[in-house]
C-alpha positions in Angstrom: 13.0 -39.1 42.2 13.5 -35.3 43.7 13.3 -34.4 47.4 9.7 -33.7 48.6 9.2 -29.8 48.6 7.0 -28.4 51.8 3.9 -27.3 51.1 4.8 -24.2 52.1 7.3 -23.7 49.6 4.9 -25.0 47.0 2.0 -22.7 48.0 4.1 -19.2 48.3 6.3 -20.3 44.9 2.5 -20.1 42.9 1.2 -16.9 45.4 3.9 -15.3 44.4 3.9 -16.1 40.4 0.0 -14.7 40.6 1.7 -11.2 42.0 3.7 -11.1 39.1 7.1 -12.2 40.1 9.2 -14.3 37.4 10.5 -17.6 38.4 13.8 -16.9 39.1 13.1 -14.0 41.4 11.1 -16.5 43.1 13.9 -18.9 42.7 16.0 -16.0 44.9 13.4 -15.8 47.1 12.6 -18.9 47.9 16.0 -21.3 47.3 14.0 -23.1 45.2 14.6 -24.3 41.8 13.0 -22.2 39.2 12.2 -25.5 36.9 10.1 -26.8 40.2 7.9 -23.6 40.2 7.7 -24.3 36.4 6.5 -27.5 36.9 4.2 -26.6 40.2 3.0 -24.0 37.7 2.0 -26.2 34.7 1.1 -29.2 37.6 -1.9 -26.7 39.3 -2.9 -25.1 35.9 -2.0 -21.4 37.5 -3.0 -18.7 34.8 -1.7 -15.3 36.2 -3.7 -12.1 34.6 -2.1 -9.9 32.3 -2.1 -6.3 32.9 0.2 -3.9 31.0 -1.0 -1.0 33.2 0.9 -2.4 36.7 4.0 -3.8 37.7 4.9 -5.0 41.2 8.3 -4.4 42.6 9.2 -6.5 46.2 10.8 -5.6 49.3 12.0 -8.4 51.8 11.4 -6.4 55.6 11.8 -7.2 58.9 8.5 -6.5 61.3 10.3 -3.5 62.5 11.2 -2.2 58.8 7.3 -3.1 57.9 6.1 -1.0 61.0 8.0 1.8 59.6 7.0 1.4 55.8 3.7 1.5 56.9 4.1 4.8 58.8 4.6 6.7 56.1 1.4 7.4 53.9 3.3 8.1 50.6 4.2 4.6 50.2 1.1 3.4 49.8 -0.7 5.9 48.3 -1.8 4.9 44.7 -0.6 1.3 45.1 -2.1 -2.0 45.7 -0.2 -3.5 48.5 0.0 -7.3 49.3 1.8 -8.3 52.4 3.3 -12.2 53.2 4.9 -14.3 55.2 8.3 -15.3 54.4 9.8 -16.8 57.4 10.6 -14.7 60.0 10.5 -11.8 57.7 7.8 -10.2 55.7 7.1 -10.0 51.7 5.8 -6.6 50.5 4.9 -6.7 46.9 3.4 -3.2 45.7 1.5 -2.3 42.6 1.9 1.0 40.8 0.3 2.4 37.8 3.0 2.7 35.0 3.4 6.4 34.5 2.3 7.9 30.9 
């Protein structure tokens, strides 16, 4: 039998599958295994949308660092921006329109 996982662990692995990440950049992000998000995935039944349209790319930031992301207007302009917890840092996961 495995060590128990915090919940915590369990419930950013699956937010951040739904944003689009694999499981082995979550496996990065995270320290945990990408076979447990696997199986946390399959487990909860998590069925991420498909779009071909967007991709998210992810930036690890202090507070500081998000302050000053956020200052500036053309990083968020024509992007869908998601911002979490992670630890004492901040995930920023941004969504831009694949260019024609």
């Amino acid at each position: 039998m495995g060590k128990q996982i915090d919940h915590y662990y369990v419930n950013k692995a699956l937010q951040l599958y739904l944003e689009g990440l694999t499981y082995r950049e979550i496996e990065r992000i995270l320290g945990v295994s990408h076979v447990s998000v696997m199986n946390w995935v399959k487990k909860y039944g998590i069925k991420r949308p498909y779009s071909s349209q967007y991709h998210p790319t992810y930036k690890i930031l202090s507070q500081q660092e998000l302050r000053e992301y956020f200052n500036v207007a053309g990083n968020i302009k024509g992007a869908g921006v998601l911002v979490t917890e992670l630890g004492d840092k901040f995930m920023l996961i941004k969504w831009e329109r694949f260019k024609e």
